[in-house]
N, C-alpha and C positions, 0 to 999 in steps of 0.2 A: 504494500500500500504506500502510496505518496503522502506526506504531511510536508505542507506548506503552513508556515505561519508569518504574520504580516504583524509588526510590532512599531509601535512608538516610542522611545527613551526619550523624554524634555525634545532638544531640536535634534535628536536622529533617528534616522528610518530604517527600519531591520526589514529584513525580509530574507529566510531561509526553508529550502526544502531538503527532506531527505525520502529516503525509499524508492522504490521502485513497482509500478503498479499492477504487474504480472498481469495483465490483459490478456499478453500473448509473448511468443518468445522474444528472445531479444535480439534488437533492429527491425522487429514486425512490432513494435507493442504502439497501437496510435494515442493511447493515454500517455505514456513517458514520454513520446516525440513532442504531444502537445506542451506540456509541461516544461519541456528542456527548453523550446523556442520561447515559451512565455518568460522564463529565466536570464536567457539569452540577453532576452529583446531589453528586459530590464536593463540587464548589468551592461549593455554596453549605452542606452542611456543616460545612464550612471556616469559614467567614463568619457561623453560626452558633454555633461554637466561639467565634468571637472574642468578638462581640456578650454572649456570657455569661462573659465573661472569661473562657475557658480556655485562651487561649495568651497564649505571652509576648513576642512584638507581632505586628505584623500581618500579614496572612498574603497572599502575590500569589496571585491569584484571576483570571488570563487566558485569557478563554475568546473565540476566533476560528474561524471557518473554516479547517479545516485545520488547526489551532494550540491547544493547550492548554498551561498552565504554572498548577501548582497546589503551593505551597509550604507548608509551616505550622510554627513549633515550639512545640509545647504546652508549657503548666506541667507540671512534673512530677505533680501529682495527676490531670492528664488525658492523660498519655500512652498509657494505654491504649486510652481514647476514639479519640485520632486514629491511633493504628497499626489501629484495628478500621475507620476508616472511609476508608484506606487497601487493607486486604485486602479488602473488601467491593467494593472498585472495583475490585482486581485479580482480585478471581473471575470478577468480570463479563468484565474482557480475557479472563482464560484461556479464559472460556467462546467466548466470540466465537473464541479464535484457533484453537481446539477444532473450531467450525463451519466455518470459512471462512480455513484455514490459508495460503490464496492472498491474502487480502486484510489478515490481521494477524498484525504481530510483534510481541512483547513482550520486552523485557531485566526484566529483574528484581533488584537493587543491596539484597538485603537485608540 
C-alpha cells in the first residue's frame, strides 16, 4: 500500500510517500506510476521554486523507489505558490485514493 502524507510545520511544507501499491507487478502497476509522476511533478516544482529564489533555503527533493520526501519553506511573498503546489499534488492523492482505496492512504497535517 502507498501512504502519502501532506504536513505543515509553522512556514514549511512536508510532503512524503512510502510503499508501494501492488496493483500489479512491477513496471505494470498504474497506481505506483500515478503516484511517482504526482511526486515527481512536485519535487521538481520545488527545485524550480528555489532556482528563482523563492524559498528560503533549500528545499530536500528525495525521490526513490518506494520512497518520497519533498520539503520546502518559501519566502513569505511565495507562500502561496508552494501551499498551491502542494494541494495540487494532494488532489492528485485524493484522486488516486478515491480510485483505488485498496492500494492508497493518505494522512493529511494541514
Amino acid at each position: 500500500m502507498i501512504h502519502a502524507r501532506f504536513e505543515r510545520d509553522g512556514k514549511n511544507m512536508l510532503f512524503s510517500v512510502t510503499g508501494h501499491a501492488g496493483q500489479n507487478v512491477n513496471g505494470c502497476d498504474i497506481v505506483c506510476s500515478a503516484a511517482s509522476m504526482l511526486a515527481a511533478t512536485l519535487g521538481q516544482m520545488v527545485l524550480f521554486m528555489h532556482d528563482e529564489g523563492k524559498l528560503k533555503r533549500h528545499p530536500t527533493v528525495r525521490l526513490a523507489s518506494g520512497e518520497a520526501v519533498i520539503t520546502c519553506r518559501p519566502a513569505k511573498s511565495h507562500e502561496a505558490e508552494a501551499f498551491h503546489a502542494y494541494v495540487y499534488t494532494m488532489t492528485g492523492f485524493c484522486l488516486l485514493e478515491e480510485a483505488y482505496p485498496e492500494y492508497v492512504k493518505i494522512t493529511n497535517v494541514w
